[in-house]
C-alpha positions as CSV (number, residue, x, y, z in Angstrom):
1,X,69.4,-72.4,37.2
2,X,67.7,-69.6,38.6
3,X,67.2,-66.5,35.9
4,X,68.7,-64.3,38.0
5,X,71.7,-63.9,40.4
6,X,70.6,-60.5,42.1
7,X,67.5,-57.9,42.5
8,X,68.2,-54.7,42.9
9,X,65.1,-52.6,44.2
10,X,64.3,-48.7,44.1
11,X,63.2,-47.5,47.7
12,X,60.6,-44.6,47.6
13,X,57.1,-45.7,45.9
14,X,58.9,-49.2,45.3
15,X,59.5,-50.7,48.8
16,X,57.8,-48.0,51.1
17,X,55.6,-45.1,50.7
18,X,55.1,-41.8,53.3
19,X,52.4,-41.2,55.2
20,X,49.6,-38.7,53.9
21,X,51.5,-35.2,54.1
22,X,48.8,-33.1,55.4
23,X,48.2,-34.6,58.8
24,X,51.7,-34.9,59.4
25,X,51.7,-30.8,58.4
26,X,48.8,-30.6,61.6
27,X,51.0,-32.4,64.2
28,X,53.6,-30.9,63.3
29,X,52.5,-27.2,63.6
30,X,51.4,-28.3,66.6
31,X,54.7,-29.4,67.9
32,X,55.6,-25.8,67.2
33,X,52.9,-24.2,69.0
34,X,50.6,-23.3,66.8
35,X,47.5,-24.9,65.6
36,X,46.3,-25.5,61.8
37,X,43.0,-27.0,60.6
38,X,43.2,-30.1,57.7
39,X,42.0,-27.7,54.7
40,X,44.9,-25.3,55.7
41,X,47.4,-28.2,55.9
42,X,45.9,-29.5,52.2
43,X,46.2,-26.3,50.9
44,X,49.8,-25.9,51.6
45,X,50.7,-29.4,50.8
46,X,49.2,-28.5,47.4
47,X,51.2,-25.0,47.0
48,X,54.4,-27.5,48.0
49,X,53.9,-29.7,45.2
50,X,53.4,-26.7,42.5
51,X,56.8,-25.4,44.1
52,X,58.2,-28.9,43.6
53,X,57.3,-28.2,39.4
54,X,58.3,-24.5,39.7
55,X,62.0,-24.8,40.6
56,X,63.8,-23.0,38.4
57,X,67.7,-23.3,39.3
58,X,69.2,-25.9,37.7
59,X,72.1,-26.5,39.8
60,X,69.7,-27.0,42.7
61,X,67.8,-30.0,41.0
62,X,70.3,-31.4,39.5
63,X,72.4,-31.2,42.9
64,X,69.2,-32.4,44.9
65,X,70.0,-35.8,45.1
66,X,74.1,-35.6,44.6
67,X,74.7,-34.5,47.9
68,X,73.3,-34.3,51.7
69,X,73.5,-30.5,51.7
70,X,71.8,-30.1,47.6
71,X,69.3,-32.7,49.2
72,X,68.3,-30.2,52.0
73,X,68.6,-27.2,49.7
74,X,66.3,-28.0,47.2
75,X,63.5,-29.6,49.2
76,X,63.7,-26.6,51.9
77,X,63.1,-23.9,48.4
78,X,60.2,-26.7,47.6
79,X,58.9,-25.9,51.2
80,X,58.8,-22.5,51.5
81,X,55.0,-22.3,51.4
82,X,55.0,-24.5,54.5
83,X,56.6,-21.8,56.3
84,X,53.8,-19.5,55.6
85,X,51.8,-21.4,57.4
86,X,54.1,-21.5,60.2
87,X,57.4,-20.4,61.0
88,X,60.0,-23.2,61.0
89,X,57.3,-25.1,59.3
90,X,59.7,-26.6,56.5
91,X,62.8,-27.3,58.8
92,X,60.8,-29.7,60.8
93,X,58.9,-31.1,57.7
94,X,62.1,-31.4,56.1
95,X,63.5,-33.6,59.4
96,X,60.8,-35.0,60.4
97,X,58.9,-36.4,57.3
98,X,61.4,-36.3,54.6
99,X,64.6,-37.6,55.9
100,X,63.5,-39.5,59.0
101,X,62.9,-43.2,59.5
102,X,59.6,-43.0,61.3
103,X,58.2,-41.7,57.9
104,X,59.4,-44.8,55.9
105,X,56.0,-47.1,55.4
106,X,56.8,-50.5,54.0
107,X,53.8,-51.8,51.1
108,X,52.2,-55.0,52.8
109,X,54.1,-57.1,50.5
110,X,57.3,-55.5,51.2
111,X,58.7,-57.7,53.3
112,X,57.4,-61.1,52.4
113,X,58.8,-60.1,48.6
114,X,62.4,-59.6,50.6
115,X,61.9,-62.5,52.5
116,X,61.5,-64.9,49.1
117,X,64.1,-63.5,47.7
118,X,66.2,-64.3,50.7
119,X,65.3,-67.6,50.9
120,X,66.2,-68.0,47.3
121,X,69.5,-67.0,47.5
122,X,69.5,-64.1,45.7
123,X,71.2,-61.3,46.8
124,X,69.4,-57.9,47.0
125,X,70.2,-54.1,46.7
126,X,69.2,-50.9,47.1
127,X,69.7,-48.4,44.7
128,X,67.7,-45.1,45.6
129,X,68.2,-41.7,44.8
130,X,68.2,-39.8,48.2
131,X,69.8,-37.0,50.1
132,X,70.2,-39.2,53.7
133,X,70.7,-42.5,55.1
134,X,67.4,-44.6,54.5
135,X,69.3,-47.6,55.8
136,X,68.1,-46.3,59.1
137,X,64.5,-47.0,57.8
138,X,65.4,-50.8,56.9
139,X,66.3,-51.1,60.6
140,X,63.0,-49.7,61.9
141,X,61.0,-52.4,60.0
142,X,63.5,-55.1,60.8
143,X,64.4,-55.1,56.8
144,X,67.5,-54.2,57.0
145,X,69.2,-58.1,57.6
146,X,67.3,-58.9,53.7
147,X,69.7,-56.5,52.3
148,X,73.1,-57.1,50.8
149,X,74.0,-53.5,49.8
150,X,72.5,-49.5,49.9
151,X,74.2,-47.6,47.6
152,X,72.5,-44.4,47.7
153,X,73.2,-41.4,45.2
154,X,74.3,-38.6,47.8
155,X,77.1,-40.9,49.3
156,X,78.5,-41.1,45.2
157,X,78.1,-37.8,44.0
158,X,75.6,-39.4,41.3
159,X,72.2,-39.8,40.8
160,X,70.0,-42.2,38.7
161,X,69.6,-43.0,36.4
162,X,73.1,-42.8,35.6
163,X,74.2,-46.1,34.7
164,X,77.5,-46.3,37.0
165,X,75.2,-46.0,40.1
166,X,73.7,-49.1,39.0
167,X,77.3,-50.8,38.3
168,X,78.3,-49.9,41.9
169,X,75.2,-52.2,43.0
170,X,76.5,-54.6,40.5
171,X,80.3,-55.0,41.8
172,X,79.1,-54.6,45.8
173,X,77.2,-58.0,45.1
174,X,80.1,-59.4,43.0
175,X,77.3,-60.0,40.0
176,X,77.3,-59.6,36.5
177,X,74.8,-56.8,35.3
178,X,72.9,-59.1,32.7
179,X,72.4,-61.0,35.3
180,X,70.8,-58.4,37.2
181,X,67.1,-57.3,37.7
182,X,66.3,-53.8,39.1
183,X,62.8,-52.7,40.0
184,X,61.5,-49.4,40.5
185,X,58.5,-47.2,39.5
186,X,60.0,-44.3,37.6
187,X,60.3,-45.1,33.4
188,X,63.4,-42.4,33.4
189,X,65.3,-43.3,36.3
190,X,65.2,-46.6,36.9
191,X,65.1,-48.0,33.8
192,X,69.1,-46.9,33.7
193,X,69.9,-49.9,34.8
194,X,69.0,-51.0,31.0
195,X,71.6,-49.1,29.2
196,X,74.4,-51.3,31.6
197,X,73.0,-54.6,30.3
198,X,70.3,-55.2,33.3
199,X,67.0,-56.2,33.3
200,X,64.3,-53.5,34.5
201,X,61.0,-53.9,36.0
202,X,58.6,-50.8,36.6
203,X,55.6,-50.9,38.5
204,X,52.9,-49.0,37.9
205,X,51.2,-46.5,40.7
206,X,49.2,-48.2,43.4
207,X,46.9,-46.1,46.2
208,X,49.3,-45.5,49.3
209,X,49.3,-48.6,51.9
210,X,47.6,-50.7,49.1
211,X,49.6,-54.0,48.2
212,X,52.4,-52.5,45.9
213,X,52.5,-56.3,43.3
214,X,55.7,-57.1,44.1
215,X,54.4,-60.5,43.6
216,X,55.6,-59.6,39.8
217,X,59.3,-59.9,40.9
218,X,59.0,-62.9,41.8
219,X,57.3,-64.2,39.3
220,X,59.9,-62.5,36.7
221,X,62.7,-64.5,38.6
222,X,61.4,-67.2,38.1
223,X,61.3,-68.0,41.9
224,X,58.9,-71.2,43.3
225,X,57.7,-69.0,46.2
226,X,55.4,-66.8,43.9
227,X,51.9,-68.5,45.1
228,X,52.8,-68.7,48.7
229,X,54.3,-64.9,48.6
230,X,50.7,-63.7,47.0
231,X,48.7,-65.7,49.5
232,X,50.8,-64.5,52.7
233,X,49.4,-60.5,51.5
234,X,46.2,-61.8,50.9
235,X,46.7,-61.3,46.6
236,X,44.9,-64.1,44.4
237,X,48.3,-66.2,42.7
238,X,47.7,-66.0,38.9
């Protein structure tokens, strides 16, 4: 009997990553007519991530991931520094980097992880705090037919790591929660899952496009593919 009956995985830093922000801050002031050099763009990718810390209204973060339009709020107050740089700056960084598919990167190991579990039998969800459809970022990579459910915070009103977000997962895949594992990569929000009675996994930070070790889900379940998994994204089986 197989330890598990479900995984449920976090998206952002878990499944896929974004490209580097700074050259995608170049193009994109060039797509609005204007030309920026790559200190300029790191610069203001830097003042963006102080603004990130900075925010000081608190119905704006806690909205940020309860709803499409507190999702576009906050990040566009996190941007404003973009738009220093260049007018209209953090509208199209906003559509084109944060909330579109092209900008969803799966890790190497991504898919063959999915794939295993597939062939398993386990059935697989999504839970992801988010402000827009990411499903739309499964069907770029051709991941979207490994999936059993999304639920995604904006569409509930609720956010991680709020345990019924986790239950919704739960009853979509007809599974019992102790019978659940959910893997993510943040200690506060993912690990919510706990308090409803699942198991949690949290990976540790890897270097963007590196292999993420998802090789450690599968060897939590408890799955016979772990070896082959490893050895299909070139990591040494342990």
């Amino acid at each position: 009997m197989a330890r598990f009956d479900a995984v449920l995985f976090d998206n952002g830093d878990t499944l896929f990553h974004k490209p580097l922000a700074p050259p995608a801050i170049v193009s994109l002031v060039g797509e609005l007519g204007a030309t920026v050099d790559a200190d300029a763009a790191r610069e203001a990718w830097e003042s963006v991530k102080r603004a990130k810390h900075s925010v000081d209204d608190t119905d704006l973060v806690f909205g940020r991931n309860r709803s499409a339009d507190g999702h576009r709020r906050y990040y566009l107050r996190c941007y404003e520094p973009l738009d220093r740089l260049c007018p209209g700056l953090a509208e199209a960084f906003y559509r084109e980097f944060k909330t579109s598919a092209s900008s969803m990167i799966p890790y190497p190991d991504t898919r063959a992880t999915l794939e295993a579990i597939h062939r398993s039998g386990l059935a697989v969800g999504i839970v992801s705090n988010t402000g827009w459809n990411i499903r739309v970022g499964y069907e770029r990579a051709g991941l979207a037919d490994l999936v059993d459910c999304f639920v995604l915070s904006y569409e509930h009103g609720m956010a991680k790591p709020e345990p019924e977000l986790f239950a919704l997962a739960a009853r979509a895949l007809h599974i019992e929660p102790s019978r659940t594992l959910m893997v993510g990569n943040n200690g506060r929000a993912d690990s919510g899952a706990v308090e409803l009675g699942c198991t949690c996994l949290i990976l540790p930070p890897v270097s963007r496009g590196a292999v993420r070790g998802l090789d450690a889900v599968l060897r939590l379940a408890e799955l016979e593919e772990v070896s082959d998994m490893a050895g299909s994204v070139g990591v040494p089986g342990r």
